[in-house]
C-alpha positions as a printed Julia matrix, in Angstrom:
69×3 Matrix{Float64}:
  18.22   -2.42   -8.35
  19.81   -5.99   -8.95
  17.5    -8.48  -10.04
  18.57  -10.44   -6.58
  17.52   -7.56   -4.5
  14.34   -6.76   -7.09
  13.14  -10.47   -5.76
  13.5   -10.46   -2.58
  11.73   -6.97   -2.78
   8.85   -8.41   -4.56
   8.77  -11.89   -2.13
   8.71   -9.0     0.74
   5.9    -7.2    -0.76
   3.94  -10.39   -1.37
   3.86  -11.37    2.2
   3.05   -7.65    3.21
  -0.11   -7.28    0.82
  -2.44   -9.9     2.56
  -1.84   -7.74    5.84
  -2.48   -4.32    3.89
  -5.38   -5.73    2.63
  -6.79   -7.66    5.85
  -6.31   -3.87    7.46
  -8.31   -1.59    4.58
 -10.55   -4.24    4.78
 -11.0    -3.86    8.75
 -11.45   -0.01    8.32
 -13.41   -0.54    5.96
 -15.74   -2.68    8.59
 -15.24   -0.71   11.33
 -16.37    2.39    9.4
 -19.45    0.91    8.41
 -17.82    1.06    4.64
 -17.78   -2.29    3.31
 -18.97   -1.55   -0.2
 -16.39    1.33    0.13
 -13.1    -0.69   -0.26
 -12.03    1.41   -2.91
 -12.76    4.84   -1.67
 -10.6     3.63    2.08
  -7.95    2.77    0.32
  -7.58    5.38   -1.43
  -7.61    7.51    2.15
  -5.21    5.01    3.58
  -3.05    5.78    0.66
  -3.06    9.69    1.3
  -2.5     9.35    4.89
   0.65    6.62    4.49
   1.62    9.37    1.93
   1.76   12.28    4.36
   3.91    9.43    6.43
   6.28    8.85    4.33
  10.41    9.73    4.18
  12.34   10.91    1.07
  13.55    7.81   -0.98
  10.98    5.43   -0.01
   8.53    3.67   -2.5
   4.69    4.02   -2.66
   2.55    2.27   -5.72
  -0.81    4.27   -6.74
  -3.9     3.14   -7.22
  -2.87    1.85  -10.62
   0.1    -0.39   -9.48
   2.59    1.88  -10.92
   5.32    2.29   -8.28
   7.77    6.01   -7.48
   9.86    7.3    -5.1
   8.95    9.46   -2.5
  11.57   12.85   -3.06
């Protein structure tokens, strides 16, 4: 990837991650899981997983980013 398309990736991810983390934090709520955060995200994770198409991008718990084959 260019380093042009690399940041507008990143400056597309960074307004995306205040919404990911508004919505693991309302299922989180909703579930009665608050102190949990960790544990729903990790679920989230799994089920966006099981979601996603060959060639797309998911980052682990770690941060550390692959492709989907």
């Amino acid at each position: 990837m260019s380093l042009g398309k690399r940041q507008i990736a990143e400056k597309l991810i960074d307004v995306e991650n205040p919404e990911r983390r508004a919505l693991i934090q309302a299922l989180a709520d909703s579930n009665g899981r608050r102190n949990d955060e960790a544990e729903v995200w990790e679920l989230q994770r799994a089920r966006w997983r099981q979601q996603w198409k060959s060639g797309w991008w998911l980052r682990d718990a770690e941060g550390t980013w692959s492709r989907q084959t």
